[in-house]
N, C-alpha and C positions, 0 to 999 in steps of 0.2 A: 239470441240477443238481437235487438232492433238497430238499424242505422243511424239511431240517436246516438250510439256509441260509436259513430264511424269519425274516425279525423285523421292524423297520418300515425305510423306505427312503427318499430325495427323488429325483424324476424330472427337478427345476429343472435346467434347464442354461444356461450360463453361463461358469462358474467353481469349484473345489472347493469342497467345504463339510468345515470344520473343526472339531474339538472345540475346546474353550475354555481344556484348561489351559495352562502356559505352553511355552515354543517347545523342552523338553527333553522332554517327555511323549512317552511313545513312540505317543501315537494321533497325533501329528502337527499338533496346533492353535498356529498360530504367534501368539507375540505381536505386538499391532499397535497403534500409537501410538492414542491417542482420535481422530476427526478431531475438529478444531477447526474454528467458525463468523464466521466475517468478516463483521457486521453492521456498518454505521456509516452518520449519515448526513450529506449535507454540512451544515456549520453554517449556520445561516440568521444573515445579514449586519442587524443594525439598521438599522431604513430612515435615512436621511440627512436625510430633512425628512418634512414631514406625507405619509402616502401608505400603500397597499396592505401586505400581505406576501406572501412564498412560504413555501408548507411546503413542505418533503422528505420523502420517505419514505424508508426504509431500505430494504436488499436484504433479501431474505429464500430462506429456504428450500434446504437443501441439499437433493439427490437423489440419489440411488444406484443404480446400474444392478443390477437385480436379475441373480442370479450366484449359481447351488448347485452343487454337487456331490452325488452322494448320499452322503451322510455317511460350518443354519446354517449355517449358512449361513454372528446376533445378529449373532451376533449381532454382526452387525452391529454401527460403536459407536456407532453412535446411528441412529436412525430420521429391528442391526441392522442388528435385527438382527442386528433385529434380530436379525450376528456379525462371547449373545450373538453391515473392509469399506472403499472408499475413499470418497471425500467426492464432493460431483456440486456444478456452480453453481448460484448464486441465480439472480433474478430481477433485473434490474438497478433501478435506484430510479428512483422518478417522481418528479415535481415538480408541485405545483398552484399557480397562481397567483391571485391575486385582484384585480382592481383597485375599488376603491370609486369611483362616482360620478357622473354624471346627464347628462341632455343635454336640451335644450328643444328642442321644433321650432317653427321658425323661418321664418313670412311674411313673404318679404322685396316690401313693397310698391315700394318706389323703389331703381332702381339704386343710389344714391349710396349708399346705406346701408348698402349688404354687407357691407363692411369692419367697420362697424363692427358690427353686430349678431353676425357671426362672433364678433367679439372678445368683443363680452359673452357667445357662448356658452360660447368657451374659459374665461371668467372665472368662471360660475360650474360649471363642472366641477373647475375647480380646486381651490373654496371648499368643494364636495361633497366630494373627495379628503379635503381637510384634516378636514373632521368626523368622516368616515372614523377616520382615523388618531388623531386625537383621543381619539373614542368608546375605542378599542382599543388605547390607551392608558393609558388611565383606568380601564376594567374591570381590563387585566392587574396594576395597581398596586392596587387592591383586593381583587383573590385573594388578591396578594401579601402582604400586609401582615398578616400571623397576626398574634393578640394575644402571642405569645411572640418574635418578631421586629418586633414596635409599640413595645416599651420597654426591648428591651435591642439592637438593631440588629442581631442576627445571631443565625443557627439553631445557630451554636457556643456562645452562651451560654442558650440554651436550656435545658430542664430535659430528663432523660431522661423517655421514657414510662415507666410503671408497669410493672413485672417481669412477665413473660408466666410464666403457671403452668403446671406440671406436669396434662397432662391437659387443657388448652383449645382442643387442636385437635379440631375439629367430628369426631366418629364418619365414616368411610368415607373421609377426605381422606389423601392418600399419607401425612404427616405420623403421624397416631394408627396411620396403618399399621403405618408404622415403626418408633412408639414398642412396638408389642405383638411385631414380628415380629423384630427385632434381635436382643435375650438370647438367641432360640433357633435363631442361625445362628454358624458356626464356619468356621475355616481350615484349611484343610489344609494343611502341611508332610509330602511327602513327597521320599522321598532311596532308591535303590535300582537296582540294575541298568547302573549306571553310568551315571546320570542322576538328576535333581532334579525337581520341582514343584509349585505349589501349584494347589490349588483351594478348594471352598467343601462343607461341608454342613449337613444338618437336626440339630438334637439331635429324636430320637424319644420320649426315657424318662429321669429324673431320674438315673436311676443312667449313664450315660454311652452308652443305645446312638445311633449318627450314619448316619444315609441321606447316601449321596454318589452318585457315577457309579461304573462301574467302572474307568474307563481314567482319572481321577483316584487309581486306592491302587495300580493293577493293577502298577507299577512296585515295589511293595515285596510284590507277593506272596510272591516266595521271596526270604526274610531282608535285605527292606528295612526302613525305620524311617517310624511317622508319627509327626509330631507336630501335636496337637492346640490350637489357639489360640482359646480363647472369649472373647465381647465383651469382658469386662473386663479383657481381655489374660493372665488368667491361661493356663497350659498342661499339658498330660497326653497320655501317652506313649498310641498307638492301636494295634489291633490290627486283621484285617480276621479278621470272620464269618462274610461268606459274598460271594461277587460270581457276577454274571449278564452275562458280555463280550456274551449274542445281545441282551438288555436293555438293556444300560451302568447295570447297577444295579448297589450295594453295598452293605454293610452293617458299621463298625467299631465297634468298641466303646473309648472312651478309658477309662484305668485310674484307679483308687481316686480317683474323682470322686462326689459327689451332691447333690442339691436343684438341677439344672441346671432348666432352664426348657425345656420338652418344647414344640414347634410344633405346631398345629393342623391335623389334615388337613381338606381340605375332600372335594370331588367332583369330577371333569373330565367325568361323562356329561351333564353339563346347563351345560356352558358355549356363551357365544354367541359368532360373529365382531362384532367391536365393543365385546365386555366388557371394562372397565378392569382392567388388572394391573401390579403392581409384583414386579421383581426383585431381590433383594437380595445378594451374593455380595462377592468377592475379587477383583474383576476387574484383573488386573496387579499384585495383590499388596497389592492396599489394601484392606482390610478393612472391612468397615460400610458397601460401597457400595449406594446406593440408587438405581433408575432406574425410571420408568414409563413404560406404552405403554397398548397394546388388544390383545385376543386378535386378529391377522390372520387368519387360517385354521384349521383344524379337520384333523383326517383329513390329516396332509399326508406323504406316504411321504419320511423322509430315511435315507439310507444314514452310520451314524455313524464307519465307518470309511475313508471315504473311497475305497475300493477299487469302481471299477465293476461289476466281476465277482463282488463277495462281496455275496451275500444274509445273511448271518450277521448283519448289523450294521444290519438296517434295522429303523428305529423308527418309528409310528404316532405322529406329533407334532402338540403344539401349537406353532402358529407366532406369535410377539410380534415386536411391535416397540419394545418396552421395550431400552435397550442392553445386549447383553449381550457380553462382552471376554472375551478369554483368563483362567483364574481362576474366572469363574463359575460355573464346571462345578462340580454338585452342589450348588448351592446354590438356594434357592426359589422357585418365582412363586403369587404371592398374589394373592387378590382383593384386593377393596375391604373386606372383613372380618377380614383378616390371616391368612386360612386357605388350606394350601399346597394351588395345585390342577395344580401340576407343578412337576419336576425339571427345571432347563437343562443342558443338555445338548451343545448343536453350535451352529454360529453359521455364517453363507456366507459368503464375502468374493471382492471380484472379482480379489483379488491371489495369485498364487503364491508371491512372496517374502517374505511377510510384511511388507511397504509398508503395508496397505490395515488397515483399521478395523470398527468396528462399522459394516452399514449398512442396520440396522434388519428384517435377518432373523436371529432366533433363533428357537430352537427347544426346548421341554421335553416331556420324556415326560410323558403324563397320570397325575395320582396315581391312579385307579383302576387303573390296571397295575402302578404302582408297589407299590401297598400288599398288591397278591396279593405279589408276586416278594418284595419285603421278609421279608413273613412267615413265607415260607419259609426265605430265607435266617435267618432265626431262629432258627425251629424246626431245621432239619434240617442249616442252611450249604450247602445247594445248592439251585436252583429249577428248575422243570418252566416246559414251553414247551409251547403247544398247535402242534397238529400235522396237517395236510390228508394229508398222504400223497400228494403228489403234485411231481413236476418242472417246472417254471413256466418261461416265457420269455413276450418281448413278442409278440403277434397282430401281424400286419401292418396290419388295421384297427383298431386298439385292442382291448383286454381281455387277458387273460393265457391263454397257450397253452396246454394241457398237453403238456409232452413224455413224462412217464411216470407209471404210477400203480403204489405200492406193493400189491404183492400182501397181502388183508386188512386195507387201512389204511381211516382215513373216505373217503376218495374213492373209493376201489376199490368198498366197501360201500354206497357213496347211487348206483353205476351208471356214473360219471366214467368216461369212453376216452381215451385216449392222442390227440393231434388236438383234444379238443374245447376252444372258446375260453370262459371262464368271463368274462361281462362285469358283471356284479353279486354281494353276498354280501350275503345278505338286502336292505337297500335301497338299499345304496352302492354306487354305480356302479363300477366296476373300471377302467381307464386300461390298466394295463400287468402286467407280472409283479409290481414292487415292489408296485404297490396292493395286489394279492393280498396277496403276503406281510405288509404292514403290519396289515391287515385282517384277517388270521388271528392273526398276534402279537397283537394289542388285546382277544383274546379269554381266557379261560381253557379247561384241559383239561377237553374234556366236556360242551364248552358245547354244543349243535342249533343248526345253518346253514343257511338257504336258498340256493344257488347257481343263479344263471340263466345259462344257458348256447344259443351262439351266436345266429345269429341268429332263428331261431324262438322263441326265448324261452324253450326248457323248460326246466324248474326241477328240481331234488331237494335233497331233505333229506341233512346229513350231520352226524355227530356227531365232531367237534375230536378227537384222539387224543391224546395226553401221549408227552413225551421228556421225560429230566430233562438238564440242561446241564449240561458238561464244564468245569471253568469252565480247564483246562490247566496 
């Protein structure tokens, strides 16, 4: 295969990984019920007399058998995968008990006595117990006892708290997220092709332009309809400007719209695995959803159209595990600052029929890709892909093959042979064919590469070449 098919990829295996709109989207991302979490725990029984207690604990913690396909996985729906998968068991519940109370030791001078001294020691363990329970009795009824349930007997006739105001959630908490990153996220309603779907996008510009996916409008390319639904449920009729299917970028414009509330881009070359992120989108058609996670991984090759064999559709992804569902697609992941620093995009699920949920693997393209491909599609309505010039397949020790190199392309020009295995690109170690490709897609046309190749380590220099995208 040629590096026309290179974009980013996922090598997880497992299970497919799906896009995220709904189960009529012709990329194929099936809707999947949320999983739901069975927490409870047994009820602790009032002790009967003076004495000890048991606490319970709950069960906790689902798990998800991790499961990609190359293209989220999200995502998981919940961590997710974040794809935005099925549900895995808890942890079963424990029990601690406690018993209050003392023991004396006991010289027992003369036979005769044992009996009794025994009993006085049962007796005062007994009397121990009882203080016990006592003590912890008497505490629990003076926590209890608010000055607001001290004189009117109950928490129903209580007064309400004081109105929580606009703007009191502490700066960085998912909540003032929210409050800033909402207004500037939308629904997509599309209909086209003999199919239906929705997803999620960014408002870019007051006047109506909207960053989405592409396989979220790609359905009303030729003479479908969007419609456009912004938070405060009003609606306006969209158009698409430009889309990037090797990307899964796009770009619509909703009509005779203005004063919309433009989203903040942020950065993706200086994110960390661990950094907190929230996702915001349509996930199954409910709009205004909010979900949080942590950046899980960096650099992660997913294949966005599900097809093993198709390099076209691989994406250099950030992976969350923020929940991310069918829907989601095109819509935001924000820091803790409310600034987008990726588009979601695919999610994994272990399920082929569409059974299975988020399970905490998704995945968004990083906004520094995103805001080159955008801007083109802007200016021109089509975007350029950078370009190695060469035929890729997996090494049988790791790295990526080459099978051929174009005649006058950047690989041909920094010295690349047909045979040789390329196992880094500039510092990042190489795995397979997809890494390669990912790792050239994450790049712009023109950009200067290091490639180190096989196993002696030699290196050259090559300069990315440009193709512009067909978008079909």
């Amino acid at each position: 295969m040629t590096d026309q098919n290179l974009t980013s990829g996922d090598p997880e295996q497992g299970g497919p990984v799906h896009h995220d709109p709904t189960p009529t989207d012709p990329f194929g991302l099936r809707v999947q019920p949320s999983p739901t979490s069975a927490a409870g725990a047994a009820p602790v029984a009032p002790p009967a007399g003076p004495g000890g207690t048991t606490v319970g604990n709950q069960p906790y913690g689902p798990a998800g058998p991790y499961a990609a396909d190359a293209q989220s996985p999200s995502g998981p729906s919940g961590p997710s995968g974040q794809v935005p998968g099925g549900q895995g068991g808890g942890f079963p519940g424990l029990a601690d008990g406690a018993h209050h109370g003392s023991a004396f030791p006991v010289s027992e001078k003369k036979k005769g006595k044992r009996g009794r001294l025994v009993g006085a020691v049962a007796a005062v363990t007994l009397v121990a117990a009882t203080i016990g329970g006592g003590v912890g009795g008497v505490v629990g009824y003076g926590l209890g006892d608010s000055p607001a349930t001290a004189t009117s007997g109950s928490s129903l006739d209580a007064p309400k708290p004081a109105t929580r105001q606009a703007g009191d959630a502490a700066a960085g908490t998912a909540e003032a997220v929210a409050a800033k990153v909402l207004p500037s996220v939308v629904q997509l309603q599309v209909r086209g092709q003999g199919s239906s779907g929705e997803g999620s996008g960014v408002v870019l510009s007051a006047d109506g332009l909207i960053l989405t996916n592409n396989h979220v409008v790609e359905a009303a390319a030729n003479g479908g309809q969007i419609t456009v639904v912004f938070a405060d449920g009003t609606r306006a009729t969209g158009s698409i400007v430009g889309r990037d299917p090797s990307s899964d970028i796009a770009v619509v414009r909703a009509a005779n719209v203005s004063g919309l509330a433009a989203a903040e881009l942020g950065r993706s070359d200086d994110l960390a695995v661990g950094q907190q992120v929230i996702a915001v989108g349509s996930p199954l058609g409910l709009s205004g959803t909010v979900t949080t996670g942590i950046v899980s991984a960096l650099n992660r090759p997913v294949r966005s159209g599900g097809e093993s064999s198709d390099q076209t559709t691989v994406m250099d992804a950030i992976q969350t595990d923020a929940a991310i569902n069918p829907g989601n697609s095109g819509g935001p992941l924000v820091d803790t600052d409310g600034r987008v620093i990726g588009i979601n995009s695919a999610i994994a699920t272990v399920s082929n029929n569409g059974a299975g949920g988020s399970i905490g693997l998704g995945f968004a393209i990083p906004i520094d890709q995103v805001r080159r491909i955008a801007d083109e599609l802007v200016d021109d309505g089509q975007a350029t892909q950078a370009v190695l010039g060469v035929g890729i397949g997996d090494a049988d020790n790791g790295g990526a093959q080459v099978g051929s190199v174009e005649p006058g392309g950047a690989a041909d020009s920094a010295g690349v042979k047909a045979g040789d295995v390329i196992t880094r690109i500039d510092d990042r170690v190489v795995q397979d064919g997809d890494e390669l490709v990912a790792a050239v897609r994450s790049h712009a046309p023109g950009d200067r590469i290091t490639l180190t190749i096989g196993i002696d380590g030699r290196t050259v220099e090559a300069t990315l070449g440009s193709r512009t995208v067909n978008a079909g």
